[in-house]
C-alpha positions in Angstrom: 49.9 44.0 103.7 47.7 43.1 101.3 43.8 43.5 102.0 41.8 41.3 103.9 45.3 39.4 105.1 44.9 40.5 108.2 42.4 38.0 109.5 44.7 35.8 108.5 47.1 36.2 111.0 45.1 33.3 112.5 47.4 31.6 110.6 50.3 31.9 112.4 51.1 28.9 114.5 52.9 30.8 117.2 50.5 33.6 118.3 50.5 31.7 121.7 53.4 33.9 123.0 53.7 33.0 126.8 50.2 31.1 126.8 51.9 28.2 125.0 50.8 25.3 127.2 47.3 26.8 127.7 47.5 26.3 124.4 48.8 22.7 123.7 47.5 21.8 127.1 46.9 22.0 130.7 50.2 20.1 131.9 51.5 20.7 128.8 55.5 19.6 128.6 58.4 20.9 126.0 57.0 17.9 123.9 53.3 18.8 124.1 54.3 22.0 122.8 56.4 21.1 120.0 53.9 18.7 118.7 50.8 21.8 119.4 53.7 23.8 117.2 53.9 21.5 114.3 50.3 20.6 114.0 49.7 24.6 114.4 52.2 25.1 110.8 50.2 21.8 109.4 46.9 23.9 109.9 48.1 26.6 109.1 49.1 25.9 105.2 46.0 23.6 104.7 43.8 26.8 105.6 46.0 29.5 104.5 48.3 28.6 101.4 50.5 30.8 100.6 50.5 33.2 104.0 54.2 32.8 104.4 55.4 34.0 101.4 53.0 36.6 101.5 53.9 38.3 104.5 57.7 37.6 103.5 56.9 39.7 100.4 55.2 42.3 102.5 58.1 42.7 105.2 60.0 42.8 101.7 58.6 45.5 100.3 59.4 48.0 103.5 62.7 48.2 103.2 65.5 45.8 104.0 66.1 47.5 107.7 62.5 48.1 108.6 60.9 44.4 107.3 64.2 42.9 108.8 63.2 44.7 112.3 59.1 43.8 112.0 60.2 40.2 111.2 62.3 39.8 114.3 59.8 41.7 116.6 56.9 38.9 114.7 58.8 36.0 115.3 60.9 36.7 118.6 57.9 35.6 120.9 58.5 32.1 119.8 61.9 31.4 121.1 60.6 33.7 124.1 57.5 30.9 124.7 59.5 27.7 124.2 62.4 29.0 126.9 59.3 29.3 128.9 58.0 26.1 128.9 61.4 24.7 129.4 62.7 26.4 132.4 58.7 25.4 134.0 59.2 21.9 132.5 59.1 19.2 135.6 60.5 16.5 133.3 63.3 18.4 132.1 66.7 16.2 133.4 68.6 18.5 136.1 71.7 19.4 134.2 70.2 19.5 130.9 70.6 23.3 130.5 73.5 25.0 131.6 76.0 27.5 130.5 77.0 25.6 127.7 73.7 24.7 126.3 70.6 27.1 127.7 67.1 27.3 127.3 67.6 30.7 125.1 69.8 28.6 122.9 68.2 25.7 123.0 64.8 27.0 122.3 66.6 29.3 119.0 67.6 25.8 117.8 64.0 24.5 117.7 62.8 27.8 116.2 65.6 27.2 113.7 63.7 23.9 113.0 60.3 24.9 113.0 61.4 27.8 110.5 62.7 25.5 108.6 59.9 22.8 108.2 57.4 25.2 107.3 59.9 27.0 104.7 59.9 22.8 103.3 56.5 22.8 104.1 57.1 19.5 106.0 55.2 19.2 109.5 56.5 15.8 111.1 57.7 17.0 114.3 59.5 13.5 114.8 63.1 14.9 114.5 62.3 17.8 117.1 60.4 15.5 119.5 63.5 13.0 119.1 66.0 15.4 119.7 64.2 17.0 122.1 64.1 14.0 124.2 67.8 13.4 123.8 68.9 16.5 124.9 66.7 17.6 127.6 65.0 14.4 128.8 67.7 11.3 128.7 
């Protein structure tokens, strides 16, 4: 890691692990948290251009095993938060998640898409919110 990156780790939009809706808010819901999420990334690359492909590069440069293990272990907390929030989500529909569609899965999904708006660099959380609602809400 380059020096002085470390206080930079600021950055990172998901450092809020299992105190996600402390973070987006007292009675936070899966939507509250998305949209924290989002804005979070936004933040993020206004303050800290270029932090992403910096630590990519650094993960990089260990090896492909090793940065592929430290890039896991970085970003696994995120799914592990989200699943949270939905299995202690009120408003979630009974039914929603089952076998065929769980929180685990459901939560990878909008990792997926959160990994994927910041690699575009584009923060609208409208699709997630959207399909969010669709899937565990209506």
């Amino acid at each position: 890691m380059q020096a002085g990156t470390e206080n930079n780790l600021a950055f990172l939009p998901f450092c809020a692990g299992a105190g996600l809706t402390k973070r987006a808010g007292k009675d936070a819901d899966t939507l509250d948290c998305i949209s924290w999420l989002y804005r979070r990334m936004a933040y993020g690359a206004e303050h800290y251009p270029g932090f992403f492909n910096l630590h990519a590069a650094s993960f990089a440069g260990l090896g492909k095993e090793e940065g592929k293990r430290l890039m896991q272990q970085t970003w696994q907390h995120i799914p592990q938060a989200l699943c949270g929030v939905m299995r202690t989500d009120p408003k979630v529909r009974p039914g929603a998640l089952d076998e065929s569609l769980s929180a685990q899965q459901y939560a990878d999904i909008l990792f997926a898409m959160l990994f994927c708006a910041m690699l575009r660099e584009d923060y609208d959380p409208a699709p997630a919110l959207e399909l969010t609602r669709r899937v565990l809400y209506q």
